[in-house]
Each structure stands twice: as C-alpha cells, then as structure tokens.
C-alpha positions in Angstrom: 61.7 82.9 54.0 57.8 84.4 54.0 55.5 82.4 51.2 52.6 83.6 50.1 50.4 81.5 48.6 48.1 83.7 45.6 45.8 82.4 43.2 46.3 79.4 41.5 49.9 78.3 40.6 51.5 82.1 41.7 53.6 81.7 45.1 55.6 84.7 46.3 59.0 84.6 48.5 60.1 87.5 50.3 63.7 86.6 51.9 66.3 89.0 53.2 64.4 92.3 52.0 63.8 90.8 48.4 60.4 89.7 46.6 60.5 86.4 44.5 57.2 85.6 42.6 56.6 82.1 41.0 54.1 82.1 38.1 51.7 85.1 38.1 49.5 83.7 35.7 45.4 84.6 34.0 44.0 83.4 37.5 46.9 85.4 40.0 45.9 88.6 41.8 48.0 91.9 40.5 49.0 92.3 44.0 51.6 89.3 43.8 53.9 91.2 42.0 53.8 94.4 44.2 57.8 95.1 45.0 58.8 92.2 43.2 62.9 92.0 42.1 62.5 88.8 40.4 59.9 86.5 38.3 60.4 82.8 37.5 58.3 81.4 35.1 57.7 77.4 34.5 55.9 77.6 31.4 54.3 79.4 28.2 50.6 78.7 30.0 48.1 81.4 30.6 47.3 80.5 34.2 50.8 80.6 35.0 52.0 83.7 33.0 50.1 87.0 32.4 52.1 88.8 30.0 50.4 92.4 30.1 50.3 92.1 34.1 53.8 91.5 34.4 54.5 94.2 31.8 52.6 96.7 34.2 55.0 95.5 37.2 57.9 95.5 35.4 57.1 99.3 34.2 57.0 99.9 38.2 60.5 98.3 38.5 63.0 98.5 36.4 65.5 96.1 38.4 63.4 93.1 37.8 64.6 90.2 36.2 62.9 87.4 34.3 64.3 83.9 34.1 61.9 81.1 32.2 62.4 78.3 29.9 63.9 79.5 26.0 60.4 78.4 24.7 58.3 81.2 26.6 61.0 84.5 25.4 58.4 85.0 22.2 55.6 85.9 24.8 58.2 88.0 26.4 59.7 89.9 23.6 57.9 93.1 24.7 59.6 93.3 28.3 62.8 94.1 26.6 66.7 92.3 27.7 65.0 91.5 31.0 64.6 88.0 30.5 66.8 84.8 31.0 66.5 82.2 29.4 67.1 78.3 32.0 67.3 75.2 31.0 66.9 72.0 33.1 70.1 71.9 35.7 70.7 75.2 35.5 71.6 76.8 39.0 71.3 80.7 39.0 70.7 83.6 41.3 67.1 85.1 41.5 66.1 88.4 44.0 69.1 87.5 45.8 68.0 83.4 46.4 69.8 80.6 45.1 67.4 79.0 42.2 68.0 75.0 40.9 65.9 74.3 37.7 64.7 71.3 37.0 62.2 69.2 34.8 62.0 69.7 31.5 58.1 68.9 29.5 55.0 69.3 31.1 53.0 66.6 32.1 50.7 65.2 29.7 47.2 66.7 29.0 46.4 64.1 25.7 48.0 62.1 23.5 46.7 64.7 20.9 47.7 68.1 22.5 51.4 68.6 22.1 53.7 68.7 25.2 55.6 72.1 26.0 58.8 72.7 27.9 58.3 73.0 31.8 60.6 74.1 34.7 60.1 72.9 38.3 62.2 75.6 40.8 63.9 74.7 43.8 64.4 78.2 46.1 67.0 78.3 48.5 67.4 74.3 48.6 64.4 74.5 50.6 61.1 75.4 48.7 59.5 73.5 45.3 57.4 74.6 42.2 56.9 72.1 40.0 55.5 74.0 37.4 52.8 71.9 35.8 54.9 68.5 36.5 55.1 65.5 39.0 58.8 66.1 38.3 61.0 65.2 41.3 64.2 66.8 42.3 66.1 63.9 43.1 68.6 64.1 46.1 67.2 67.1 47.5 66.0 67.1 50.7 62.8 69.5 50.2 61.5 71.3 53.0 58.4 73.0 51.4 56.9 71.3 48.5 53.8 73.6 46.5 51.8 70.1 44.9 49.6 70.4 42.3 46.1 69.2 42.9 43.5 69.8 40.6 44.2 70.4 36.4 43.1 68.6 33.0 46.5 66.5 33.5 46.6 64.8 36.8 44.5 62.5 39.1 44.6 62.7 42.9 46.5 59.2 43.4 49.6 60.9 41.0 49.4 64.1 43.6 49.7 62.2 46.7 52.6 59.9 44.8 54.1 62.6 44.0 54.2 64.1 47.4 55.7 60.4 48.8 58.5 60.2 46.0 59.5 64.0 47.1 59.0 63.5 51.4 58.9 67.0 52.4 58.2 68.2 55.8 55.0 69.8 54.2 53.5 70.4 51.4 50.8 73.4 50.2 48.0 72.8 47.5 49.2 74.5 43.9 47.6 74.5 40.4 44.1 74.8 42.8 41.6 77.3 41.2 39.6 74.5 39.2 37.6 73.7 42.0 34.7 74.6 43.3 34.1 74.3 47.2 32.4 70.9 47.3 35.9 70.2 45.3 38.6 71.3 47.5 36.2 69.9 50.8 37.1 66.3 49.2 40.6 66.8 47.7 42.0 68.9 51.0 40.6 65.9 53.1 42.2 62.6 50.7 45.7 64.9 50.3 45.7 65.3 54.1 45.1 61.4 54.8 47.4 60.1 52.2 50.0 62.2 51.6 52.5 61.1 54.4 53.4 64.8 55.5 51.9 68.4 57.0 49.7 68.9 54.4 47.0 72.2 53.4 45.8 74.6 51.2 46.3 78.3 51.4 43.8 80.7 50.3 44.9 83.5 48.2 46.8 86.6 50.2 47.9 83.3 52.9 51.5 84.0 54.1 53.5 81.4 56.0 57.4 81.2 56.8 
C-alpha cells in the first residue's frame, strides 16, 4: 500500500490500482481526492469532512462510494445513494481494501459540549485512523498507526499512551494542523522519545509505503 499523508486528519491509500481517502476535511488539500474510488469518513466534523469538496470529486466519479457513521448521512444527503452507513464492528469492503470499524464517540472536548459518534478504520489489517479517538483496536496487530497529536481534546501524555496501548511498528502524526512550527519542533521531538516505536510527521503531499 502507498499512504499519503495531506493536511490535517486526511490520509490517502492507493493499493492494487485503487484510491482510498480518509477524512478530507475544511483543512485537506482538493488534491486528496483526485481518482478516488472510495471515502471513509469518522465523523460529522469540519476538519475531517468537507461536504462541497467531496461533492466536486464525486461529480468527477461516479463509482465512488461513501461509508461513515449513520449520524453524518444528514450532511450527506446531497451526494445521493452513495453513502453507507457503519457502525462499530462492522467489517466491509472499501476501493477494493478490507475495512474493520471500530470505536464508537469521540473523545471528549468538555463536559459541556456534547459527544458525537466516531469511527476509527482499520485498512487491510495493517493501517489505523482513529478518527478523533484514543480508541484501540484490540487484538490487532497494527502495522501503521496515524496518532493524533495536537486538538482541543487531547494532551501529549494520552498520544504517546495511546501509541503504547496500540504497539505498532510506526506510527505518523494525524489531527496536526493546530500547530504552528515552534509547536510541532516540541511535539515531533517528546512523540519520538516516548512513544516506543518509528515515529514522524508527514507534511502534506508526503507519500510512504
């Protein structure tokens, strides 16, 4: 598999000819979603779903499927029957790639802001989005674990526990465009001491296999 890392929380997988992309959100470049044949979705957040940008891509292609969380199909009602609706333990196919949801709220902001439904994806038994969760996909053996490392929800010590409960072989910074330079200089060194794996973060456009 090929990832692409693009801005934010928006990773793109290109295995066997076909085009995956994980959360194009408000802070994703349009260019994610160039030949894309499917679209997973973790939650109804801006940053992790642009609804008028995917509506451009999907005019483009009009094989591409949708699969998110029942919660976000009123956001999508425009895009037509191309949307599936996953729950928590579903397993489904995806561009071709074997997709395992799991999860189910995203992680606390405040007491006083109300929770919403949120879907980690595990790709091909080998690759994990979280979504906007510490949420661990227990008895997998991840490969490739996206972390989360900077957002109004989480602290650096819950990304680096995170990353020791899940024990990939690496693991690429997600949920990053919050911070500024002087920000990722001091997050990018702490996640790379502590996190007990191959650990670093991917500017936007970055491929890796």
């Amino acid at each position: 598999m090929q990832l692409t890392k693009y801005g934010h929380s928006c990773v793109r997988i290109a295995h066997d000819g076909a085009v995956l992309v994980i959360d194009p959100g408000g802070f994703t470049e349009p260019a994610a979603l160039d030949g894309v044949d499917a679209v997973l979705i973790t939650h109804e957040h801006f940053d992790h779903i642009d609804v008028d940008t995917l509506g451009d891509a999907l005019a483009k292609r009009a094989t591409v499927t949708v699969h998110t969380h029942a919660s976000v199909l009123p956001k999508l009602a425009g895009l037509g029957g191309v949307v599936t609706a996953v729950e928590p333990g579903d397993t489904f196919a995806a561009a071709g790639m074997r997709i395992q949801a799991y999860g189910g709220w995203h992680a606390e902001i405040h007491p006083e802001i109300p929770r919403v439904p949120n879907l980690g994806f595990l790709v091909n038994d080998q690759v994990y989005h979280p979504g906007d969760s510490f949420d661990v996909p227990e008895g997998v053996q991840v490969d490739t674990l996206f972390v989360p490392v900077s957002a109004p929800w989480l602290k650096l010590s819950e990304a680096v526990d995170f990353v020791r409960a899940v024990g990939p072989r690496r693991a690429f910074a997600l949920h990053d465009a919050l911070l500024s330079d002087a920000g990722h200089t001091v997050t990018d060194a702490n996640m790379s001491k502590l996190s007990g794996c191959e650990y670093a973060r991917l500017e936007p456009g970055t491929l890796v296999h």
